[in-house]
C-alpha positions as CSV (number, residue, x, y, z in Angstrom):
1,X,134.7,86.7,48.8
2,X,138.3,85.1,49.5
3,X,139.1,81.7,50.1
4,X,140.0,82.7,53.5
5,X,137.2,85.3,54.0
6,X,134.2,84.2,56.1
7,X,131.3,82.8,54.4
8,X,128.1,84.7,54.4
9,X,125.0,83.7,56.8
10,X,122.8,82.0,54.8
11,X,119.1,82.6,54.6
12,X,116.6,78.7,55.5
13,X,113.5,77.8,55.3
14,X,113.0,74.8,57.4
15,X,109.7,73.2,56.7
16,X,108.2,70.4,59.5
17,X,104.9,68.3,60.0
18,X,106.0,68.2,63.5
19,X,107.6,71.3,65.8
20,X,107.6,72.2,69.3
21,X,106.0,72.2,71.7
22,X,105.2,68.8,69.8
23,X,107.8,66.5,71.7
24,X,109.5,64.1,69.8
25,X,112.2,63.0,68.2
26,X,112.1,65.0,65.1
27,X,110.6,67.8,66.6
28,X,113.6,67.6,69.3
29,X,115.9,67.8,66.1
30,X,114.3,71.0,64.2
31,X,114.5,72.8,67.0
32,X,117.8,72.7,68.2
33,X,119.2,72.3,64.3
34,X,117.3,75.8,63.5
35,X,118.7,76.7,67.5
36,X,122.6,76.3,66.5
37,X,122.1,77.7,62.8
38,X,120.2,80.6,64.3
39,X,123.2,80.8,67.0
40,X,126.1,81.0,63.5
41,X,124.4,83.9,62.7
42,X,122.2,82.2,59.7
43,X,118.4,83.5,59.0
44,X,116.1,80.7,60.1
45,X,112.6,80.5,59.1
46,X,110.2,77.6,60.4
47,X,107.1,76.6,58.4
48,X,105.3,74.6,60.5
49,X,101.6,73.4,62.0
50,X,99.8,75.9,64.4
51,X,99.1,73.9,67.5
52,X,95.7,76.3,68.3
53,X,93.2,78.3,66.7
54,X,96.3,81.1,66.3
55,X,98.0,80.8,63.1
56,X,100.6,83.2,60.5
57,X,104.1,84.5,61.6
58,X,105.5,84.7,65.3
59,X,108.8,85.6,66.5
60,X,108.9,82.6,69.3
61,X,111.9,81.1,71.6
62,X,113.0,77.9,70.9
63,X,116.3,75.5,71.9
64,X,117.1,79.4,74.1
65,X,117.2,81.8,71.1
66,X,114.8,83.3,69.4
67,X,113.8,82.5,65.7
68,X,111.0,83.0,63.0
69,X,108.1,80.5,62.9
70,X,105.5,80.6,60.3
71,X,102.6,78.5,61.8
72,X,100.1,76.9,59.3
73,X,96.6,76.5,60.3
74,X,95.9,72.9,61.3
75,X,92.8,70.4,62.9
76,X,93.7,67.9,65.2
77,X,94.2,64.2,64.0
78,X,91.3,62.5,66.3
79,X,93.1,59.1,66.5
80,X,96.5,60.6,67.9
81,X,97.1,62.8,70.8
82,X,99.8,65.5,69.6
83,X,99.5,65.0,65.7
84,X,97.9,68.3,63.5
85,X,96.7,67.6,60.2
86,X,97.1,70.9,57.7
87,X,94.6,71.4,54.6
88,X,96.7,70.3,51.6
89,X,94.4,72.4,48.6
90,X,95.8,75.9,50.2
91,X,99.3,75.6,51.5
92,X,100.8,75.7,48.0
93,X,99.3,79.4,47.6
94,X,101.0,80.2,51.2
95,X,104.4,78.1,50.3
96,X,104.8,80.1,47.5
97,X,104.1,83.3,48.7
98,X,106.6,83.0,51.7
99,X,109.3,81.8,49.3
100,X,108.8,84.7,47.3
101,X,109.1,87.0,50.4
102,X,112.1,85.5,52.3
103,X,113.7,84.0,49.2
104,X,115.9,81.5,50.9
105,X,119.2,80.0,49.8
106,X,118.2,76.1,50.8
107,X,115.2,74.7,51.7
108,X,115.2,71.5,54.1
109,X,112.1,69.5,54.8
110,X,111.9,67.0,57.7
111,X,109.9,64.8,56.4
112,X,107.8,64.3,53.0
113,X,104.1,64.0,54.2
114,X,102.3,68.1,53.7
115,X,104.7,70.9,54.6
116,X,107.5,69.1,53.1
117,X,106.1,68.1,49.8
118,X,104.6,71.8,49.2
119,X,107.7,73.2,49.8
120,X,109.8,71.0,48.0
121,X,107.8,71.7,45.2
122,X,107.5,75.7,45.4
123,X,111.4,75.7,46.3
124,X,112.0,73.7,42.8
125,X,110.2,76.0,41.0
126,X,112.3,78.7,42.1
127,X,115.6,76.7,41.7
128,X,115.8,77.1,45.3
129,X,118.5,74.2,46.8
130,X,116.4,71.5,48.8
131,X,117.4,68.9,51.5
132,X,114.9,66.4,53.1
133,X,116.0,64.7,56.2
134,X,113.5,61.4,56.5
135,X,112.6,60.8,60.3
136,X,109.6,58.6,59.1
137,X,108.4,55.5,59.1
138,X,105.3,54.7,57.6
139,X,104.7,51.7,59.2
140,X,104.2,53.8,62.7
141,X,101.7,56.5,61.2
142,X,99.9,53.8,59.3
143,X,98.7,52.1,63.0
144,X,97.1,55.3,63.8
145,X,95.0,55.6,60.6
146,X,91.2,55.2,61.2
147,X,90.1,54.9,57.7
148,X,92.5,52.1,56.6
149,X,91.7,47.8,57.9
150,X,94.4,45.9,59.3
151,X,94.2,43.6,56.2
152,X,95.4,46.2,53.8
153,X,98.2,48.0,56.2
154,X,100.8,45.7,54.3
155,X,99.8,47.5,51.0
156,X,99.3,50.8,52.7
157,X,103.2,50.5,53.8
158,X,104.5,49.6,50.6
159,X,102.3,52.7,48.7
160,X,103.5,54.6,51.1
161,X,107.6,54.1,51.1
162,X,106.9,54.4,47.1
163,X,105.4,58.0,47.8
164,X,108.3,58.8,50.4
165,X,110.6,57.7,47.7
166,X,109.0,60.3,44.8
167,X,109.3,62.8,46.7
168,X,112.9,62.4,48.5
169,X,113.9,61.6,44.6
170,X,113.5,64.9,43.4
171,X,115.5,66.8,46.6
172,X,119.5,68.0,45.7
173,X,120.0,65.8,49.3
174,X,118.4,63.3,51.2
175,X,119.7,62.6,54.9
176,X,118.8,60.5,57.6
177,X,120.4,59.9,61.4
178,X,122.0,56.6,60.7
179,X,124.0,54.6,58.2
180,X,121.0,51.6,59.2
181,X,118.2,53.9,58.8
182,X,119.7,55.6,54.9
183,X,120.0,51.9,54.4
184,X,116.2,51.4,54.7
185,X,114.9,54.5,52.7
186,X,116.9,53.3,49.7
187,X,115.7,49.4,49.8
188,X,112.0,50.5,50.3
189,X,112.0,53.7,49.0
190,X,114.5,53.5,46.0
191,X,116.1,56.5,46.7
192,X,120.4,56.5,46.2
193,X,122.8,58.1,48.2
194,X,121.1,58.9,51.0
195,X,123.6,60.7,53.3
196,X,124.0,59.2,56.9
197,X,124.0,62.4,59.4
198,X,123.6,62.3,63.1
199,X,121.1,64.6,64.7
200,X,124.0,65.3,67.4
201,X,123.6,66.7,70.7
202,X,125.1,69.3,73.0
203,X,126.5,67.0,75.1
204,X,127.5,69.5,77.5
205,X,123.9,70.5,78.1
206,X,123.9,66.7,80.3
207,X,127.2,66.6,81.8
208,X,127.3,65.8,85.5
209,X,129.6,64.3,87.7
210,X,127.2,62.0,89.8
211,X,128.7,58.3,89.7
212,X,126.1,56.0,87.9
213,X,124.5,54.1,91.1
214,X,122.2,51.4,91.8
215,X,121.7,51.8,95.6
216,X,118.3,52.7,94.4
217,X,117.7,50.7,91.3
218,X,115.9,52.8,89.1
219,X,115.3,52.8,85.2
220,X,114.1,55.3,83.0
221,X,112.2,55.6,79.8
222,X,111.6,59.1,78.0
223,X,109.6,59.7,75.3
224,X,106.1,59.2,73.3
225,X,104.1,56.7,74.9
226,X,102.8,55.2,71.8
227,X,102.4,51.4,70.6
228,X,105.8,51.6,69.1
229,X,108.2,51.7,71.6
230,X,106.9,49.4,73.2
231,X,106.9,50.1,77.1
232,X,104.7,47.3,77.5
233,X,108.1,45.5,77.6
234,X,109.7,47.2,80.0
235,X,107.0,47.0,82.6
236,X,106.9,43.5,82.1
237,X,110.7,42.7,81.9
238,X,110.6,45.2,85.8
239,X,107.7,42.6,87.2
240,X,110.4,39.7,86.4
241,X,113.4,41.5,88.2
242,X,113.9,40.2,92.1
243,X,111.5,42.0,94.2
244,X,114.1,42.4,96.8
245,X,115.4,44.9,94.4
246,X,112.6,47.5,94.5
247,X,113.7,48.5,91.2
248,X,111.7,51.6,90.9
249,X,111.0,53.3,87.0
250,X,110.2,56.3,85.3
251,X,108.3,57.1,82.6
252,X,108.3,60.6,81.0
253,X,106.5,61.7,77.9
254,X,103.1,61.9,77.2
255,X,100.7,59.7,74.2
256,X,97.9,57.4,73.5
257,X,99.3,54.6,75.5
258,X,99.5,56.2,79.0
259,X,95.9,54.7,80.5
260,X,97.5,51.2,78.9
261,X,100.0,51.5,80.6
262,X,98.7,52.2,84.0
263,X,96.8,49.7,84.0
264,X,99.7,47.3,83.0
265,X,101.3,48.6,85.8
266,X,98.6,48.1,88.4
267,X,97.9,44.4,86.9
268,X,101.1,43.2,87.1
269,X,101.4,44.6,90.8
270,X,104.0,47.3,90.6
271,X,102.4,50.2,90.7
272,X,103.7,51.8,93.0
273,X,107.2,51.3,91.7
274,X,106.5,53.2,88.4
275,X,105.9,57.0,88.1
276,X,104.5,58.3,85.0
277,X,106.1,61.8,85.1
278,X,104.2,63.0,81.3
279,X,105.9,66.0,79.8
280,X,109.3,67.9,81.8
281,X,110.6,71.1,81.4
282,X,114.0,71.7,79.9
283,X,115.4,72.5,83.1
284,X,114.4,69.1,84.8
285,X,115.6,67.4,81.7
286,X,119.2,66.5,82.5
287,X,118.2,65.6,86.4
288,X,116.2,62.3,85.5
289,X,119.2,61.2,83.5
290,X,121.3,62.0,86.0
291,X,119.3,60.1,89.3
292,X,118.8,57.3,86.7
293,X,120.7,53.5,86.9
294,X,120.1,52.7,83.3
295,X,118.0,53.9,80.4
296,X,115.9,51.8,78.7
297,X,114.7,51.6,75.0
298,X,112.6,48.9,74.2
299,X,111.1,50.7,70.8
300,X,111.1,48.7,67.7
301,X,111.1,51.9,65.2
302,X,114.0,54.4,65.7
303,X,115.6,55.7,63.0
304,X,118.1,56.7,65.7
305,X,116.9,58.0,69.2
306,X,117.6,61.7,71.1
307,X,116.8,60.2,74.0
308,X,119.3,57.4,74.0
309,X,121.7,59.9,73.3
310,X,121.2,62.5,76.2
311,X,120.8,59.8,78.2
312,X,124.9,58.5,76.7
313,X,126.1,62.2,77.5
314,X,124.6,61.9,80.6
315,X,127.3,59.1,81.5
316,X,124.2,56.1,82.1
317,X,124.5,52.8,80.4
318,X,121.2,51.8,78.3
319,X,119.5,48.8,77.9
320,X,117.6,48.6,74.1
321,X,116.1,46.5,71.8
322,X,118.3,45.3,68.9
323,X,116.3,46.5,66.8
324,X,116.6,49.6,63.9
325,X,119.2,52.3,64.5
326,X,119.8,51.3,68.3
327,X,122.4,48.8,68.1
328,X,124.4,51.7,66.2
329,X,124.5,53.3,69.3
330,X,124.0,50.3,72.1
331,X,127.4,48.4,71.6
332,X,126.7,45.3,73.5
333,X,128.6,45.1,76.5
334,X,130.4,48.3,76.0
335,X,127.8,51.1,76.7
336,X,125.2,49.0,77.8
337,X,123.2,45.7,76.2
338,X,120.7,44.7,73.6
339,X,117.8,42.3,73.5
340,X,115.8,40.4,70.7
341,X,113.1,42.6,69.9
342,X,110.0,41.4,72.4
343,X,111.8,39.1,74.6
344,X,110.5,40.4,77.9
345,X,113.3,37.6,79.6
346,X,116.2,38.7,78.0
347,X,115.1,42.0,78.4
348,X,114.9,41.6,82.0
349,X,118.0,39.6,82.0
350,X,120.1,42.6,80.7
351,X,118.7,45.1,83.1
352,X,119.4,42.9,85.9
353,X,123.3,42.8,84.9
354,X,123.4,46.8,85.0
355,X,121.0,47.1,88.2
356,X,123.1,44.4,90.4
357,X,127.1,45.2,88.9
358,X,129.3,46.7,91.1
359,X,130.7,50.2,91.2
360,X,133.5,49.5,89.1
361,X,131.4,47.5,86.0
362,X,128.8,50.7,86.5
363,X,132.3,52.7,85.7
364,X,133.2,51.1,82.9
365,X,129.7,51.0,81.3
366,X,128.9,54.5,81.4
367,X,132.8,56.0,80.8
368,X,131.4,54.2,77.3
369,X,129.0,55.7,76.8
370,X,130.5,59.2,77.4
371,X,133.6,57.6,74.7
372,X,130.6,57.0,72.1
373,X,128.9,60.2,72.3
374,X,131.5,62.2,71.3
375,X,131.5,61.1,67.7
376,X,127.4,62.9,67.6
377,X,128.6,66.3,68.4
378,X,125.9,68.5,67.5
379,X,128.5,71.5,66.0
380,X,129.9,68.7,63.6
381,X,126.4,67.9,62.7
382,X,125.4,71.6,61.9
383,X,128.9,72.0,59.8
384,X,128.1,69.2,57.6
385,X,124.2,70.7,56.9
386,X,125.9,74.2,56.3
387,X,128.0,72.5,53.2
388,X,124.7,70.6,51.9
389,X,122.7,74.2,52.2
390,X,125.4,75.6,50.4
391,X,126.1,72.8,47.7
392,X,129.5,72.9,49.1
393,X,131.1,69.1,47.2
394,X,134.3,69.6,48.8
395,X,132.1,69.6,52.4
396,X,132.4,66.5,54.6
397,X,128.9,64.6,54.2
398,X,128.8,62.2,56.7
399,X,129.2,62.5,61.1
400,X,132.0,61.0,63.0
401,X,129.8,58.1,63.9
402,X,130.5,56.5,60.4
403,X,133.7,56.3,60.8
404,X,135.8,52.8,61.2
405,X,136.7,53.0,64.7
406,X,133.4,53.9,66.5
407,X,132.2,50.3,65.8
408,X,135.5,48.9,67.3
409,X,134.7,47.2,70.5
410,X,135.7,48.8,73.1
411,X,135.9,47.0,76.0
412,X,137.4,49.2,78.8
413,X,139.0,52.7,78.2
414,X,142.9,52.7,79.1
415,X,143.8,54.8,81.7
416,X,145.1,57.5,79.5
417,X,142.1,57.4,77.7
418,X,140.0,57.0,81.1
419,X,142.0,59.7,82.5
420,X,141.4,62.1,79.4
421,X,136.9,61.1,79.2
422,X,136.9,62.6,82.8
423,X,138.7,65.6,82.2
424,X,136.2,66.1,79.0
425,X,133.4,65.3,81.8
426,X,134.5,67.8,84.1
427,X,135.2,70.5,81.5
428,X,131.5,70.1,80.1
429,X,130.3,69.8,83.7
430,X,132.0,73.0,84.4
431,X,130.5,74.8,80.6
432,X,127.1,73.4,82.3
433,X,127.5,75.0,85.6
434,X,128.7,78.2,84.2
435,X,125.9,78.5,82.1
436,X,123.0,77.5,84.2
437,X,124.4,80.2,86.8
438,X,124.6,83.2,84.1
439,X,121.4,82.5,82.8
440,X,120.0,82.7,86.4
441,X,121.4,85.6,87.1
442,X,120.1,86.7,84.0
443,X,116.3,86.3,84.0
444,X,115.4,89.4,86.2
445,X,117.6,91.3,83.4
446,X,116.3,93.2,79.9
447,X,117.3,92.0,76.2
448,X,120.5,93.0,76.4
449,X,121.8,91.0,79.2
450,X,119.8,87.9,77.7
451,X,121.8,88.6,74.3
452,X,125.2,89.3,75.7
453,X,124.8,85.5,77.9
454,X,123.7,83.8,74.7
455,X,127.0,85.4,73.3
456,X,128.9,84.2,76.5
457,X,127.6,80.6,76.3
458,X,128.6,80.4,73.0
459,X,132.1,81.4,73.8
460,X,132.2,78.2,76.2
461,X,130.8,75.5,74.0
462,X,133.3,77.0,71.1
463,X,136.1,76.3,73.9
464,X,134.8,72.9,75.4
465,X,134.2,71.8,70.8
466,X,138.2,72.5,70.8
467,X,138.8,70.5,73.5
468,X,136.3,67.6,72.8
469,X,137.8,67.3,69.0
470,X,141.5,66.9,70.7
471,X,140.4,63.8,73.0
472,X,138.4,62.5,70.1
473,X,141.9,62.8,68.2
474,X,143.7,61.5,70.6
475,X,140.7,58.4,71.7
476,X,140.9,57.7,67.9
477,X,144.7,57.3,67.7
478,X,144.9,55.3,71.2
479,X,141.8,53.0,70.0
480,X,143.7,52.6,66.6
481,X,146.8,51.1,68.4
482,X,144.5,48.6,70.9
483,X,143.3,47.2,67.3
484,X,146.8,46.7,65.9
485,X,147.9,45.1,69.1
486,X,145.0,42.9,68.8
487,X,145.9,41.9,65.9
């Protein structure tokens, strides 16, 4: 192969402890990493738990194309409601005989707990390449453990970053969403060099051109509803905010905290403000981002956060606890605000500034966040893990959100640069449109149609990536000059 010959697909086992229709944030990032590598033309294979009594290989559909998925059979962890638990004693057997039939070129775990450790191992023994990308923290699976006392979770934590770290130690890459969270793994886990990679986002799949409103107050939360993020918070910070408001909120996702947090609701007497909406299709997705004020994210343990990122690319400011990875994507008073960690006040403090500003603050806010997401485009994201699969040195290793000027302060966008974020927002509004129609059209049709529009809408995000990386160009040269100035 030339230098300036294309480079061959690549065959990739990725290996989860957590896959759709599991809905979450890693899960959320499998699936639409194996969608776009599936969509370059690579050979994706998932191993992953069976979420029923069904269990071996299945061609199934997810992120819109359709891919390989080797389901595990798995029993239900009692004290969680989506976790599967596989049988440890047998999956080496079956990791090693599907390595030796699809004999991949890179391995690449998303997390370390069963499948990942298994095929970490097999893949070593074959001198297969291995990445891991940590999503984990064991403090949050540690609270839903029924065999170990609340006097020895310390212990249990530390044990378990010390297994985390043996078995990211012995990968050719580790990665994790954010230069915070690789900062973590490597203090408690003692792993070096962990690579800081955004899990991206199609931020085209979320463009609309509604103006962010608060003639109807109205904030939303999506995802698990489980101890850790902490929604507790936000329907306490609502019940502080001026009833004259009516604030109204929505809550989708689905987890052990739901009945909680009805009953929250109904005690602190706004009920019938809140709507617990559980789990959404795909298509409803981008709507409750787009009728929504201002996102909220009061959750003490992300490692980064999908949600607060669709909800960016859907132009909405966000509200979240400074707390984690969040702040690397909450810039305080840019895109939105951050509160301590628990402090239901100042939480409801900084959604009241969002819920009572005025049109042109509202602006301001969410052109900001449409700035900030840019730097998380999911095609840079998927180019960076082709060069790890690879082992490619000369390969850029790290997402745009690392570099100097995203943390600049922004302030408001100039008008060239205001005038250029809402060209980009039409164009991906447009790429949106387009789509959603062709694929309508589509759905009465056979294979081929279905094939030829997945060809077509690949076409348009290639054309609206050119055009996003010459405004990011151009915001990062315009930015680079409002910091000299300063200066």
């Amino acid at each position: 192969m030339t230098k300036d010959s294309p480079k061959q697909p690549l065959k990739i086992v990725i290996g989860c402890d957590t896959f759709p229709p599991d809905i979450n944030g890693a899960a959320r990032f499998a699936e639409r990493l194996a969608g776009g590598l599936v969509r370059r033309g690579h050979d994706v294979h998932i191993v992953a738990p069976a979420y029923s009594s069904k269990h071996g290989t299945f061609t199934e559909v997810h992120d819109e194309v359709k891919m390989t998925v080797h389901r595990v059979q798995s029993l239900k962890v009692l004290s969680h409601k989506t976790l599967r638990f596989i049988w440890p004693y047998t999956l080496k057997r079956k990791i090693d005989k599907l390595l030796d039939e699809i004999q991949p070129d890179a391995v690449h775990i998303q997390s370390h707990l069963i499948v990942g450790r298994y095929l970490v191992k097999s893949a070593k023994e074959r001198g297969v390449r291995t990445i891991a990308t940590n999503h984990i923290m064991p403090e949050n699976l540690i609270k839903y453990s029924v065999i170990i006392p609340p006097f020895l979770q310390p212990w249990a934590m530390r044990m378990a970053w010390k297994d985390a770290g043996r078995v990211l130690r012995s990968v050719d890459a580790v990665t994790t969403p954010t230069r915070r969270a690789a900062d973590l793994l490597e203090a408690a886990g003692g792993v070096s060099g962990v690579l800081p990679i955004s899990c991206g986002i199609d931020a085209s799949r979320f463009a609309n051109e509604t103006p962010t409103s608060n003639e109807v107050p109205r904030v939303l939360f999506l995802g698990r509803l489980d101890f850790e993020k902490h929604i507790h918070n936000l329907l306490k910070a609502v019940a502080k905010l001026p009833a004259s408001l009516n604030t109204q909120v929505e809550i989708v996702g689905d987890g052990g905290e739901r009945k909680h947090l009805n009953q929250l609701a109904e005690t602190l007497g706004i009920a019938d403000q809140v709507k617990f909406l559980g789990h959404i299709s795909e298509e409803e997705l981008p709507k409750v981002y787009e009728r929504a004020t201002v996102f909220a994210m009061p959750s003490i343990a992300e490692l980064q956060s999908i949600a607060t990122m669709e909800a960016m690319a859907s132009g909405r400011p966000v509200v979240a606890a400074d707390a984690m990875a969040l702040p690397h994507l909450v810039h305080d008073g840019d895109n939105g605000y951050l509160f301590p960690p628990d402090d239901v006040d100042a939480f409801a403090d900084r959604l009241l500034r969002v819920l009572t500003a005025d049109a042109d603050e509202l602006e301001r806010l969410s052109e900001n966040s449409l700035h900030l997401i840019q730097s998380h485009d999911i095609n840079r994201t998927l180019t960076i893990f082709e060069g790890l699969y690879r082992g490619d040195q000369a390969a850029d290793k790290t997402s745009d959100d690392n570099r100097t000027e995203y943390a600049q302060p922004i302030g408001r966008l100039n008008k060239s640069m205001h005038t250029r974020v809402q060209r980009l927002r039409h164009r991906a509004y447009e790429v949106r449109q387009e789509f959603l129609a062709l694929r309508d059209r589509a759905e009465d049709l056979g294979e081929d149609a279905r094939e030829r529009l997945e060809d077509l809408r690949d076409d348009m995000v290639r054309v609206a990536k050119r055009g996003r990386a010459k405004v990011r160009k151009q915001i990062r040269q315009a930015t680079e000059i409002i910091r000299k100035d300063d200066e």
